[in-house]
PDBQT receptor file of N, H, CA, C and O in Angstrom, charges set to zero:
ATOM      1  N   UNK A   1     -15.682 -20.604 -13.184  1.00  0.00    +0.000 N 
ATOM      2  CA  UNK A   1     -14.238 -20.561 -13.041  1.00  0.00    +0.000 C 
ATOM      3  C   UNK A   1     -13.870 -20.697 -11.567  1.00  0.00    +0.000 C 
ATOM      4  O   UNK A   1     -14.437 -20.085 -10.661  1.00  0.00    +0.000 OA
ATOM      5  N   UNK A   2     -12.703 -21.698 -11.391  1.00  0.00    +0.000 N 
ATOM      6  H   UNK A   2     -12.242 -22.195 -12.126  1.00  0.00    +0.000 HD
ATOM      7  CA  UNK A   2     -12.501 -21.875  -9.764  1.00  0.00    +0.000 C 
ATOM      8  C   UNK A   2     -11.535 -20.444  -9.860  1.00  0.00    +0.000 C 
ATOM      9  O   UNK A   2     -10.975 -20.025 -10.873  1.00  0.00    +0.000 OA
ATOM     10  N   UNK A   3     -11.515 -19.718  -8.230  1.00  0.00    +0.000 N 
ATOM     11  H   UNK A   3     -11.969 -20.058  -7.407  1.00  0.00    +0.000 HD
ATOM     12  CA  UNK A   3     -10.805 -18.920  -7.817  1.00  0.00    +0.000 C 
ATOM     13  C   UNK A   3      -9.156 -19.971  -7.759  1.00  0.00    +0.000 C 
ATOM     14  O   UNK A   3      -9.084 -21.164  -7.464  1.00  0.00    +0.000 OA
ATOM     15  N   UNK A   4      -8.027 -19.062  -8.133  1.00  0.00    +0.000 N 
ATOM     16  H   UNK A   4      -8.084 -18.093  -8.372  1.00  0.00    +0.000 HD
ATOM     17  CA  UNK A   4      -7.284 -20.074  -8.177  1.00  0.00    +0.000 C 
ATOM     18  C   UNK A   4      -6.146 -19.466  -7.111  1.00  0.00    +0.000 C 
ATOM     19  O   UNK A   4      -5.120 -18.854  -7.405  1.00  0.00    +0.000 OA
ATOM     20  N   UNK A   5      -6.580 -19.777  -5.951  1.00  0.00    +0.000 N 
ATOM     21  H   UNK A   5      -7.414 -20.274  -5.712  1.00  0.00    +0.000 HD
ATOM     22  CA  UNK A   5      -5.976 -19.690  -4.742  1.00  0.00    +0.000 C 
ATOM     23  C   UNK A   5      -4.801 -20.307  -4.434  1.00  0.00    +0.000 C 
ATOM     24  O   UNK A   5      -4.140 -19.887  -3.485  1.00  0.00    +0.000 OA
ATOM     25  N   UNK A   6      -4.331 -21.501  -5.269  1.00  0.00    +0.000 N 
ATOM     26  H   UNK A   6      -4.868 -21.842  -6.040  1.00  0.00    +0.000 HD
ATOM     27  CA  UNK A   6      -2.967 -22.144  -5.422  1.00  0.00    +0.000 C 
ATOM     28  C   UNK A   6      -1.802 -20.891  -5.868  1.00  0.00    +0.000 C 
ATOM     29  O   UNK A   6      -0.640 -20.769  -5.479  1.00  0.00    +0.000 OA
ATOM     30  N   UNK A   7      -2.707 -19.906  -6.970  1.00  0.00    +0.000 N 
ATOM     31  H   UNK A   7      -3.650 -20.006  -7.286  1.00  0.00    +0.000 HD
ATOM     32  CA  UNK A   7      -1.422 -18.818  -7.766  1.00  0.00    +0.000 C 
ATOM     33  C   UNK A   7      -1.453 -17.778  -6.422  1.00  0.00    +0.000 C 
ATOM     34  O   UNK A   7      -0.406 -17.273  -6.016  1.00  0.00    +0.000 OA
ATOM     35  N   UNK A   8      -2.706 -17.523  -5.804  1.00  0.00    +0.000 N 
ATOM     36  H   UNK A   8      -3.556 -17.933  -6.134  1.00  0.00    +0.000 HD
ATOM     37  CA  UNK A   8      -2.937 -16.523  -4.874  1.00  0.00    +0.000 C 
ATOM     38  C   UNK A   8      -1.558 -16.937  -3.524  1.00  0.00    +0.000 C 
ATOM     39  O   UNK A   8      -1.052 -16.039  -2.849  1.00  0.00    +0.000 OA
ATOM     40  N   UNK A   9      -1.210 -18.255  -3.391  1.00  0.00    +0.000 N 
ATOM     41  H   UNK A   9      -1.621 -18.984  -3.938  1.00  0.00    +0.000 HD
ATOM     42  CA  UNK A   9      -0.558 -18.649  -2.673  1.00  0.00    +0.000 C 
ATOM     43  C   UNK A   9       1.214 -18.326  -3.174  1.00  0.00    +0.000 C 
ATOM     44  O   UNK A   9       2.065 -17.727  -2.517  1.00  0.00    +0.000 OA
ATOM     45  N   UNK A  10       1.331 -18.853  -4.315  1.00  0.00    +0.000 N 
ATOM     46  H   UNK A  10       0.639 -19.340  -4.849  1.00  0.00    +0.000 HD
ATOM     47  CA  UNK A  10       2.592 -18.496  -4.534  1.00  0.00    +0.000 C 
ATOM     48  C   UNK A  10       2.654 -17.280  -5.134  1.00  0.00    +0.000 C 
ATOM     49  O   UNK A  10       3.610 -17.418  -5.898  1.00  0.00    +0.000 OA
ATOM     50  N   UNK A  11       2.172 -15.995  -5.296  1.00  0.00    +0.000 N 
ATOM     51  H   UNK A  11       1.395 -15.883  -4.676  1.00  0.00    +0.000 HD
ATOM     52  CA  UNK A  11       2.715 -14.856  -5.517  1.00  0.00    +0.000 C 
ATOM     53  C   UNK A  11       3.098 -14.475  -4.124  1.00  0.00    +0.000 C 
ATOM     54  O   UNK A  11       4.297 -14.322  -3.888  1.00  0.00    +0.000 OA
ATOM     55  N   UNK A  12       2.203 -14.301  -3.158  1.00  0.00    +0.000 N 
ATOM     56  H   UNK A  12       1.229 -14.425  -3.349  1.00  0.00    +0.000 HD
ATOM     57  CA  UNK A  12       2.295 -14.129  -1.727  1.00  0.00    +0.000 C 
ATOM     58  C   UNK A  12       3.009 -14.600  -0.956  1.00  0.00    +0.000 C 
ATOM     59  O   UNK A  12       3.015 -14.237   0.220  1.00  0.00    +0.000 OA
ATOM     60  N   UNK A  13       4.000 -15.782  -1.560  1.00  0.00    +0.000 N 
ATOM     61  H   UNK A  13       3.995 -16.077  -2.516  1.00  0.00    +0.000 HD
ATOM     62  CA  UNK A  13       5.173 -16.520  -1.028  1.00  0.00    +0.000 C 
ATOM     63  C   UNK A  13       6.408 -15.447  -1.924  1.00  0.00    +0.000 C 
ATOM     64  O   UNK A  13       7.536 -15.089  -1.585  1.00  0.00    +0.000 OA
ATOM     65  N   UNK A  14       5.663 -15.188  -3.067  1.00  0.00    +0.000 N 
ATOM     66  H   UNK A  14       4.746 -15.479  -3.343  1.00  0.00    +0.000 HD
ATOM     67  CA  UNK A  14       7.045 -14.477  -3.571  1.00  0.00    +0.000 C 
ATOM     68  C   UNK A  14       7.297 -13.109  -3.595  1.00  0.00    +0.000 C 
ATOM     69  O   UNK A  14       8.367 -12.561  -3.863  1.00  0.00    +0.000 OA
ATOM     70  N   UNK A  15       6.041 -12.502  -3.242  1.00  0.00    +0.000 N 
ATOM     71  H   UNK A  15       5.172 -12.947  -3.025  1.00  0.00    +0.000 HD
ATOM     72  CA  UNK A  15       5.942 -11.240  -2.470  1.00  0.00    +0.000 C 
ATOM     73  C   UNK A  15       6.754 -11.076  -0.903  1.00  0.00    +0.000 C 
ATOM     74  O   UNK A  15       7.569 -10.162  -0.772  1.00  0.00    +0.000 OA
ATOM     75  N   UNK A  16       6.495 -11.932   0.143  1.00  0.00    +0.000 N 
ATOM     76  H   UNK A  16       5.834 -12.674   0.037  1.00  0.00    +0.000 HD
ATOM     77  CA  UNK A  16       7.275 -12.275   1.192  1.00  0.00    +0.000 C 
ATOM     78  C   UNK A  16       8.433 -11.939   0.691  1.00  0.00    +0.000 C 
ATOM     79  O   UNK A  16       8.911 -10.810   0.793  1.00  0.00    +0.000 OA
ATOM     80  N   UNK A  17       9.171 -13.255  -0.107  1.00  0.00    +0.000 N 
ATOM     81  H   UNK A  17       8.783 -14.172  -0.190  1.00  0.00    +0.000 HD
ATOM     82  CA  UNK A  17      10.513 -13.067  -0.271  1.00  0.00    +0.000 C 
ATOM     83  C   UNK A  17      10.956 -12.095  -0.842  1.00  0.00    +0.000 C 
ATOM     84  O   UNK A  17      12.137 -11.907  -0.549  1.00  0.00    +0.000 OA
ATOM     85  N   UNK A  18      10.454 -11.217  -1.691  1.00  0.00    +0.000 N 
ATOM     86  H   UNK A  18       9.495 -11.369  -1.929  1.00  0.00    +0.000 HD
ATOM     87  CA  UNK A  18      10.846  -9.679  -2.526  1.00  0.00    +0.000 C 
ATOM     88  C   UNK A  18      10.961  -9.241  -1.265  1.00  0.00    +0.000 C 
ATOM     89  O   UNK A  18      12.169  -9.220  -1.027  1.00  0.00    +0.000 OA
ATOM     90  N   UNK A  19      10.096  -8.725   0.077  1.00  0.00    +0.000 N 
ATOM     91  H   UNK A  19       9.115  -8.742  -0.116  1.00  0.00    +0.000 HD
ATOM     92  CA  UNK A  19      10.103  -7.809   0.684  1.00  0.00    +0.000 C 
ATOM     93  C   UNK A  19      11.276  -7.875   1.701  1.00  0.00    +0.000 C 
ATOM     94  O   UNK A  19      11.976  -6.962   2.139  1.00  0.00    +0.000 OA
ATOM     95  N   UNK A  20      11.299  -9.444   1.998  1.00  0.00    +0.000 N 
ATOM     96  H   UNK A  20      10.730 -10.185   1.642  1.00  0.00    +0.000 HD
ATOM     97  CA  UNK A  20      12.595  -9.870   3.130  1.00  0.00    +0.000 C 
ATOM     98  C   UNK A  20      13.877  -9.816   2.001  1.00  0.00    +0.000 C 
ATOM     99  O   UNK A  20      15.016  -9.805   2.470  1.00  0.00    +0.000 OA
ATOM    100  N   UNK A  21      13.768  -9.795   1.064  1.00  0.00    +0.000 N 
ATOM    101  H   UNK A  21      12.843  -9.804   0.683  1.00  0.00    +0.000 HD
ATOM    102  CA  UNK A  21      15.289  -9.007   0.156  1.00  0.00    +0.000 C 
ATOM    103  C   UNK A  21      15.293  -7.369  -0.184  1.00  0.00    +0.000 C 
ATOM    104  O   UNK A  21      16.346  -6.908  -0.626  1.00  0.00    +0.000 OA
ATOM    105  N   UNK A  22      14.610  -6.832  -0.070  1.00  0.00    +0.000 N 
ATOM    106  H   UNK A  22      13.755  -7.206   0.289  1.00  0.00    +0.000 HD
ATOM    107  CA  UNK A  22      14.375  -5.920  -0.327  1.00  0.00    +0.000 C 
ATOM    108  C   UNK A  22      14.861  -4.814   1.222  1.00  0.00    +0.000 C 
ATOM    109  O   UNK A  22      15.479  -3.754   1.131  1.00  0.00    +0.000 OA
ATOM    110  N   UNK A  23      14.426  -5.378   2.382  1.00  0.00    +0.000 N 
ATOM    111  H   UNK A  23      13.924  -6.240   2.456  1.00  0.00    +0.000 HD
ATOM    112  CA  UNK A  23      14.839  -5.142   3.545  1.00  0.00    +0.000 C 
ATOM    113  C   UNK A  23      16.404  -5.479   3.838  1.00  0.00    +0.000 C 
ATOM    114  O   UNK A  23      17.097  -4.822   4.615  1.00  0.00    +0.000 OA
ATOM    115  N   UNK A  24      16.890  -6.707   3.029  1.00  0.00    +0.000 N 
ATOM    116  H   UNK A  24      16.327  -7.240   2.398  1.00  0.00    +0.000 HD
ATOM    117  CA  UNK A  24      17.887  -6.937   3.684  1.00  0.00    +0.000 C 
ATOM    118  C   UNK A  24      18.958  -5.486   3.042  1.00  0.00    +0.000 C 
ATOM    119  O   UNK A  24      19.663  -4.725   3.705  1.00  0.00    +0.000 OA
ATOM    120  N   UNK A  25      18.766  -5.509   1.832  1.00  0.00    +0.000 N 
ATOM    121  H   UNK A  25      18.193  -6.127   1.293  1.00  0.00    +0.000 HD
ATOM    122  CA  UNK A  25      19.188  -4.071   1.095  1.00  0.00    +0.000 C 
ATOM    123  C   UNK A  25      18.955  -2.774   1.277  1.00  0.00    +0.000 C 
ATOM    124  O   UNK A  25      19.449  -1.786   0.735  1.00  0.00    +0.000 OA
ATOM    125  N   UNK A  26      18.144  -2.892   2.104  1.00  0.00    +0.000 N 
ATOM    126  H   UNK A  26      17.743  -3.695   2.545  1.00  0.00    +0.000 HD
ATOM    127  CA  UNK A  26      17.931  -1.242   2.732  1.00  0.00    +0.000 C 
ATOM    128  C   UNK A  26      17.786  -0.867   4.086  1.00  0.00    +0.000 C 
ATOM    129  O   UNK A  26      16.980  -0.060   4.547  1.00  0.00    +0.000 OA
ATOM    130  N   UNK A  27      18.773  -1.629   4.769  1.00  0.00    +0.000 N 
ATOM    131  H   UNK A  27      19.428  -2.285   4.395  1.00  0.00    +0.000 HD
ATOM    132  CA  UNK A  27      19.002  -1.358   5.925  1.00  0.00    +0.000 C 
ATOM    133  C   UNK A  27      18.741   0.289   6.946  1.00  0.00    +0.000 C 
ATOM    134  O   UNK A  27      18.187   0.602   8.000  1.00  0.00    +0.000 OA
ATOM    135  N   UNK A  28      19.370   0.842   6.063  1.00  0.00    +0.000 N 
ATOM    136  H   UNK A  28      19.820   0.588   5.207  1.00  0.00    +0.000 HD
ATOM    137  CA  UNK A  28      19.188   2.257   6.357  1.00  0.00    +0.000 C 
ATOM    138  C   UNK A  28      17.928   2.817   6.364  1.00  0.00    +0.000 C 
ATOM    139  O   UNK A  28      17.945   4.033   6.552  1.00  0.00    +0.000 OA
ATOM    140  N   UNK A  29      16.698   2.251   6.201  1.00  0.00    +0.000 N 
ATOM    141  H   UNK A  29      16.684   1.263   6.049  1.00  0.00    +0.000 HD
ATOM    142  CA  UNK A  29      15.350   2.724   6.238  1.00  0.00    +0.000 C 
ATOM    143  C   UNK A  29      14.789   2.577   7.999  1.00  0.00    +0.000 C 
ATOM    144  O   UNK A  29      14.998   1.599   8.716  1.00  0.00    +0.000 OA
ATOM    145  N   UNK A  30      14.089   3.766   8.368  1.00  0.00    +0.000 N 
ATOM    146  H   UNK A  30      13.919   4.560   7.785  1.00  0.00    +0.000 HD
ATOM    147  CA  UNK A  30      13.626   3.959   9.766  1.00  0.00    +0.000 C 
ATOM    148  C   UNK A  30      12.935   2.361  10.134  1.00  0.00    +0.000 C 
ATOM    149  O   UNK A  30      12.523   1.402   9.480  1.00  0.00    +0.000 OA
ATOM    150  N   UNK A  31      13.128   2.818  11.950  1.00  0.00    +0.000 N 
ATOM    151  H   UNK A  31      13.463   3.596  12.481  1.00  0.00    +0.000 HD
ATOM    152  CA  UNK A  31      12.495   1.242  12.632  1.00  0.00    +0.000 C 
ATOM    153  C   UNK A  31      11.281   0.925  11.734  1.00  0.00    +0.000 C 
ATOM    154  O   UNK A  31      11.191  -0.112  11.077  1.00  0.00    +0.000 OA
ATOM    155  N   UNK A  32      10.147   2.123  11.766  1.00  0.00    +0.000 N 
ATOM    156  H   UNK A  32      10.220   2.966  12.300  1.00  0.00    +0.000 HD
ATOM    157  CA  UNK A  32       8.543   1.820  11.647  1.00  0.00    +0.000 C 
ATOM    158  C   UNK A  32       8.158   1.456   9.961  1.00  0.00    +0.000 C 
ATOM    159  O   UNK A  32       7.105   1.012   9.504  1.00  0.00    +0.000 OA
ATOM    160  N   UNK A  33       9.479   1.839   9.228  1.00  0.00    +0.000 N 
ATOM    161  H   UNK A  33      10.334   2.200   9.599  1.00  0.00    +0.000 HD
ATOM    162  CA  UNK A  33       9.174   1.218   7.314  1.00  0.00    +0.000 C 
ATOM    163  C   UNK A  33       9.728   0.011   7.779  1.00  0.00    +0.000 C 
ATOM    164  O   UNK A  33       9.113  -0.886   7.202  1.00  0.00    +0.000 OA
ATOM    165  N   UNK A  34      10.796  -0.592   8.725  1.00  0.00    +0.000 N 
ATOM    166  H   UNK A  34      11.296   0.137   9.193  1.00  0.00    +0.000 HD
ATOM    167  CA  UNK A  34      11.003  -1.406   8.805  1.00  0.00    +0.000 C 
ATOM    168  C   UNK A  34      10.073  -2.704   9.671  1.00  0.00    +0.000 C 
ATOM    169  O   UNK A  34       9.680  -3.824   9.348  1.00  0.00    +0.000 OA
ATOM    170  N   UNK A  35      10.005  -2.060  10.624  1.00  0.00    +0.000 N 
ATOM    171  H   UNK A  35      10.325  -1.150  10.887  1.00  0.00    +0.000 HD
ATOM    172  CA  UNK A  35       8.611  -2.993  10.762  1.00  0.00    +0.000 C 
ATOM    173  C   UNK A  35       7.511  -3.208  10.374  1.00  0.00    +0.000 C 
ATOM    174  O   UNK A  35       6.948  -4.274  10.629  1.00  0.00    +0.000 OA
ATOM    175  N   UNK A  36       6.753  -1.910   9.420  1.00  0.00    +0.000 N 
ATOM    176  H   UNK A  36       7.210  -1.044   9.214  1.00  0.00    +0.000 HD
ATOM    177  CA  UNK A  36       5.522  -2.647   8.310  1.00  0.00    +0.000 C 
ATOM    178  C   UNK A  36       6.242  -3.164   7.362  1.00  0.00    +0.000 C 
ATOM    179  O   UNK A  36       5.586  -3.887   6.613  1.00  0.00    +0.000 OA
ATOM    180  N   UNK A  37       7.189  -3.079   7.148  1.00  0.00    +0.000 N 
ATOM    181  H   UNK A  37       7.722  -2.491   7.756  1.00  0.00    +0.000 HD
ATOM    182  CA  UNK A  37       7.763  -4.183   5.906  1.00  0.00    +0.000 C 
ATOM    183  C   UNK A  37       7.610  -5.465   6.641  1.00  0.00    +0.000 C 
ATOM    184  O   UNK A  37       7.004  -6.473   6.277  1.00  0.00    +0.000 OA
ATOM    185  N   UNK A  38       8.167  -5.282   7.573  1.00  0.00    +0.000 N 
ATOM    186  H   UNK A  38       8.659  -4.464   7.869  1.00  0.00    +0.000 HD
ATOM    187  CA  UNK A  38       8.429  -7.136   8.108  1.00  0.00    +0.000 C 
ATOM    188  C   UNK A  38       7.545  -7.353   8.409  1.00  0.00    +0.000 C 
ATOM    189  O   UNK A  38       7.719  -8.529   8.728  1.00  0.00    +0.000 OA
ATOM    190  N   UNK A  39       5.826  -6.997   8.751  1.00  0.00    +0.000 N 
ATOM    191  H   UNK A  39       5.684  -6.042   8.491  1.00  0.00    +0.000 HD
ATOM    192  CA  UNK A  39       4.763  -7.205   9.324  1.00  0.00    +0.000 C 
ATOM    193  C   UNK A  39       3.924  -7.760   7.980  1.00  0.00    +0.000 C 
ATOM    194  O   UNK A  39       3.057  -8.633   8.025  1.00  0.00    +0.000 OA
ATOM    195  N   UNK A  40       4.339  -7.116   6.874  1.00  0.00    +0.000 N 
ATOM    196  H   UNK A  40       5.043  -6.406   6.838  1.00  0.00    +0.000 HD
ATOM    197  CA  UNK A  40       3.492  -7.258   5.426  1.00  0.00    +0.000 C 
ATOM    198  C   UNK A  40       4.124  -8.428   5.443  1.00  0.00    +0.000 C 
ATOM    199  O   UNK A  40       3.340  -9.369   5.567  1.00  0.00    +0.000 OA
ATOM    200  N   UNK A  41       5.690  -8.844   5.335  1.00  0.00    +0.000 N 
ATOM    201  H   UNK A  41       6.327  -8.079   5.235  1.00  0.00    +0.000 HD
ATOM    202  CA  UNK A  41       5.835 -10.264   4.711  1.00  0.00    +0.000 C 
ATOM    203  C   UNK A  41       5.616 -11.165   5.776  1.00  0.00    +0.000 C 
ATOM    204  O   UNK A  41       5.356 -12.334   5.490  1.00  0.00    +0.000 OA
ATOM    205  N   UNK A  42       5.661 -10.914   6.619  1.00  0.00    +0.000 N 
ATOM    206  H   UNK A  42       5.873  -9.965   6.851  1.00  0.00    +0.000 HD
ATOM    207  CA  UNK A  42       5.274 -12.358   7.718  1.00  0.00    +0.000 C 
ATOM    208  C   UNK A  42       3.618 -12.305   7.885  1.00  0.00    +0.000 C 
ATOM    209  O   UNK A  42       2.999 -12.992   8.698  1.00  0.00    +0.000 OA
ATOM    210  N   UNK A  43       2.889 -11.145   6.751  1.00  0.00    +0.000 N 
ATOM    211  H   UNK A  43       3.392 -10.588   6.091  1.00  0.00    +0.000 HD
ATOM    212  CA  UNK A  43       1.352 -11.327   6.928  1.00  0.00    +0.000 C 
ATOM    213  C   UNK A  43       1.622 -12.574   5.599  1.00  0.00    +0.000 C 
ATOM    214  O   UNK A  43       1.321 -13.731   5.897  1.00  0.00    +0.000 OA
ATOM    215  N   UNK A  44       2.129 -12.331   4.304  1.00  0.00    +0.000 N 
ATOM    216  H   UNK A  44       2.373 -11.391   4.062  1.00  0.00    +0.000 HD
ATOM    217  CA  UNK A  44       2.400 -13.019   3.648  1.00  0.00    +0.000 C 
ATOM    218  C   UNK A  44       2.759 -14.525   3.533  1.00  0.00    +0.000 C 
ATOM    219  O   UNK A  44       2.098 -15.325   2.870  1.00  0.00    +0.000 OA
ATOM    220  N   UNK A  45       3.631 -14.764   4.089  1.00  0.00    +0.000 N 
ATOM    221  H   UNK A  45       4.168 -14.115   4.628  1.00  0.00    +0.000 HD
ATOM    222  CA  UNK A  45       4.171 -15.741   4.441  1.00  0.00    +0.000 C 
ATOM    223  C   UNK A  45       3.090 -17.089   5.087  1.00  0.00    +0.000 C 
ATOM    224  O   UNK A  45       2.884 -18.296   4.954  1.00  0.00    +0.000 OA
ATOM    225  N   UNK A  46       2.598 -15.822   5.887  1.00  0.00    +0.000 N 
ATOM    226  H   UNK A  46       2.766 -14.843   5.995  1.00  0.00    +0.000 HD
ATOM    227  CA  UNK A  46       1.275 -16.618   6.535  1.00  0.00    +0.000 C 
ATOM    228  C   UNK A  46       0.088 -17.506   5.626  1.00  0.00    +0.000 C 
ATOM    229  O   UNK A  46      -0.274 -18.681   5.578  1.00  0.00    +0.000 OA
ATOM    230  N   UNK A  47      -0.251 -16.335   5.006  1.00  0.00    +0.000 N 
ATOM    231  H   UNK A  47       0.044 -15.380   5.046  1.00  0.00    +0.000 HD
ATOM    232  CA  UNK A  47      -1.289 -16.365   3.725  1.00  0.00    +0.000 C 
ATOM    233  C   UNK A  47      -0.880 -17.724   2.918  1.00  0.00    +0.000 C 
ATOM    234  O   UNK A  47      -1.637 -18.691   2.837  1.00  0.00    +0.000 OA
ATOM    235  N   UNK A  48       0.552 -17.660   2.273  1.00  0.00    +0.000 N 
ATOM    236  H   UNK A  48       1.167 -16.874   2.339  1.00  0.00    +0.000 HD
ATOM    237  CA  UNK A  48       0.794 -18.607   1.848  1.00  0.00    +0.000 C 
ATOM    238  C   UNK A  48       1.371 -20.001   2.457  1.00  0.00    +0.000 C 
ATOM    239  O   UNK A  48       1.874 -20.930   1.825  1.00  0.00    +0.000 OA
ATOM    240  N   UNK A  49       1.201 -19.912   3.584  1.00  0.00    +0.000 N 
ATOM    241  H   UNK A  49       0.793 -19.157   4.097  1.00  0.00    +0.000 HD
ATOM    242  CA  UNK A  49       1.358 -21.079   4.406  1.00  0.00    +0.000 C 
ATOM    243  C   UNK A  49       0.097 -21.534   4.290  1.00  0.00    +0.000 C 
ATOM    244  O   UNK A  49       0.028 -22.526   3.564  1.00  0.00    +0.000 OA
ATOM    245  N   UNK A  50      -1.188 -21.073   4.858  1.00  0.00    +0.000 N 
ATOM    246  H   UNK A  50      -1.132 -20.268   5.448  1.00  0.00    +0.000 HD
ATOM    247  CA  UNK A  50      -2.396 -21.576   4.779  1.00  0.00    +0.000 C 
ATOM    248  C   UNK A  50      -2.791 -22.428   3.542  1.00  0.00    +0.000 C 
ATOM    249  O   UNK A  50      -3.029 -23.618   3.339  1.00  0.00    +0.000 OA
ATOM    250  N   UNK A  51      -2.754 -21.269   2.795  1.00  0.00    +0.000 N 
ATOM    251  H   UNK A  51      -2.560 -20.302   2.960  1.00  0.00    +0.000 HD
ATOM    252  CA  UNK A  51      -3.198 -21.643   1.261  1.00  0.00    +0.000 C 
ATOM    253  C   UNK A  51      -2.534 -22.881   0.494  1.00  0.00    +0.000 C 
ATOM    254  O   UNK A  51      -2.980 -23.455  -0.499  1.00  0.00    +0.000 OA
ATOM    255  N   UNK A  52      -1.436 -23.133   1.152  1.00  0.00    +0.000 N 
ATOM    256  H   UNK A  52      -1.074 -22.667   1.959  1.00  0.00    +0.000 HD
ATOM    257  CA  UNK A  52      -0.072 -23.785   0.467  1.00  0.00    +0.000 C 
ATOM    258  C   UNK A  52      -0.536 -25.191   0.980  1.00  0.00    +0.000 C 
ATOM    259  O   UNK A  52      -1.002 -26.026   0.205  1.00  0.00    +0.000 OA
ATOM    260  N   UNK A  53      -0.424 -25.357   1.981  1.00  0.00    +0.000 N 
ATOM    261  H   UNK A  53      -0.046 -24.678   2.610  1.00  0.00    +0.000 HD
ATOM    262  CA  UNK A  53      -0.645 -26.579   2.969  1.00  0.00    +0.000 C 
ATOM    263  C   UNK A  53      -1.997 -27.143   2.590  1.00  0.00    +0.000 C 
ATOM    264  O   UNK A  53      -2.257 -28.178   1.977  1.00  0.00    +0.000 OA
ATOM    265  N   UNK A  54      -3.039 -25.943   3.253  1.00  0.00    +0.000 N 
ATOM    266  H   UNK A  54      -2.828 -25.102   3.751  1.00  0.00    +0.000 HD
ATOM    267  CA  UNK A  54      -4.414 -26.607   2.449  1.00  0.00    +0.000 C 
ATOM    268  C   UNK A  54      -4.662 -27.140   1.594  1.00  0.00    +0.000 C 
ATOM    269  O   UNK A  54      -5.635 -27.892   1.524  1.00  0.00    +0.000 OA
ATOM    270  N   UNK A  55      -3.441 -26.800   0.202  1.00  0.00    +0.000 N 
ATOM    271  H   UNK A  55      -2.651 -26.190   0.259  1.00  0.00    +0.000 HD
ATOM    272  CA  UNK A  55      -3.736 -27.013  -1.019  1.00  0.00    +0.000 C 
ATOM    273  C   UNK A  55      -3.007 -28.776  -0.822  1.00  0.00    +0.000 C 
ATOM    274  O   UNK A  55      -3.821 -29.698  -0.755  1.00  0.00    +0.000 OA
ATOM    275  N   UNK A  56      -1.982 -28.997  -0.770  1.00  0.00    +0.000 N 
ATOM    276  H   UNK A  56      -1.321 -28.249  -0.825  1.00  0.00    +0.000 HD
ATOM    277  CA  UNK A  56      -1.395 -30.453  -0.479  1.00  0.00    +0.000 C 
ATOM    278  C   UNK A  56      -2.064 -31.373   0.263  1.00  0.00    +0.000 C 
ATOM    279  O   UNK A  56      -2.052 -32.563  -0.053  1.00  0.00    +0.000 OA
ATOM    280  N   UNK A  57      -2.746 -30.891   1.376  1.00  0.00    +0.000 N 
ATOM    281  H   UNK A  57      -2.755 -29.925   1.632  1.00  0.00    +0.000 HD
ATOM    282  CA  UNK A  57      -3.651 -31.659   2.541  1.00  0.00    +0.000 C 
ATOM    283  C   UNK A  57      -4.748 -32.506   1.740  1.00  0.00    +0.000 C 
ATOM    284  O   UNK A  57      -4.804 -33.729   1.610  1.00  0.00    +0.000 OA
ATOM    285  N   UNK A  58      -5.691 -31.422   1.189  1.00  0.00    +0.000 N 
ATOM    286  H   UNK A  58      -5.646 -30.428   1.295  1.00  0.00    +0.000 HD
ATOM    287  CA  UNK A  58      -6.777 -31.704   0.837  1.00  0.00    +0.000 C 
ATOM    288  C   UNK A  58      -6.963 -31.716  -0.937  1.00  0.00    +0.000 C 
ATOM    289  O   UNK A  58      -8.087 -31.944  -1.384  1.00  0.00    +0.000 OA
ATOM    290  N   UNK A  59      -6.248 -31.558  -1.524  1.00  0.00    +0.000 N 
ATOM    291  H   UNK A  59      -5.335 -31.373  -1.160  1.00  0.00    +0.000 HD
ATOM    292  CA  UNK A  59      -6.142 -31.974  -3.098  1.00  0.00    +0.000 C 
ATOM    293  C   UNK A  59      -6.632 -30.918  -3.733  1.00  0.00    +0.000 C 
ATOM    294  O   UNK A  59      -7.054 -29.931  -3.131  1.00  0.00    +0.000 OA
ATOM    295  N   UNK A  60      -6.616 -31.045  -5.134  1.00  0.00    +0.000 N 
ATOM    296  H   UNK A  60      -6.273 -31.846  -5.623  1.00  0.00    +0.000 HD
ATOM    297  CA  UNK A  60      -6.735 -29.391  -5.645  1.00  0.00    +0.000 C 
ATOM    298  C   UNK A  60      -8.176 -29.494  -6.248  1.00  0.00    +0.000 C 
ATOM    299  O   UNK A  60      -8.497 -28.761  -7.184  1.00  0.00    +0.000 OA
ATOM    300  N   UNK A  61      -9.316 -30.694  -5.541  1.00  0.00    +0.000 N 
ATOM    301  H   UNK A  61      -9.055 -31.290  -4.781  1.00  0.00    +0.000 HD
ATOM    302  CA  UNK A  61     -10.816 -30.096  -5.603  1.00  0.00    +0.000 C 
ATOM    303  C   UNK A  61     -11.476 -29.502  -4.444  1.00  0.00    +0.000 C 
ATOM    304  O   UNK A  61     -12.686 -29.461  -4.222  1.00  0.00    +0.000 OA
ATOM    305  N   UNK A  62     -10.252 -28.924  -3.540  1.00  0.00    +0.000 N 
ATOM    306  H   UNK A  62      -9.269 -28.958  -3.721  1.00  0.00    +0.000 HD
ATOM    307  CA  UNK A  62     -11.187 -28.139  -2.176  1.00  0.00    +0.000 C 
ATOM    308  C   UNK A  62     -10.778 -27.068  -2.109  1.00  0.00    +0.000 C 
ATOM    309  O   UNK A  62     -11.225 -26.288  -1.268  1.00  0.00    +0.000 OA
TER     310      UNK A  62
């Protein structure tokens, strides 16, 4: 079974976006929940940038 790192990519794109809505709604939460929040989705974001791109670059047998 291939690891299927294409789904690994878009949950982690849609995890990002839950967390950057999720922030925008809870403003009232301290600097430091607010910055591991924003640190988790821009780790995210990342993840699925890699994964995302790789996947278009190089076709879905690499």
């Amino acid at each position: 079974m291939r690891f299927p790192f294409t789904f690994m990519g878009l949950m982690a794109l849609a995890f990002g976006v839950w967390v950057v809505v999720y922030l925008a709604g809870h403003r009232t939460l301290d600097e430091v929940s607010q910055g591991l929040a924003a640190a988790a989705a821009a780790a995210c974001f990342g993840f699925a940038a890699y994964v995302l791109i790789r996947r278009v670059r190089r076709g879905p047998q690499h």
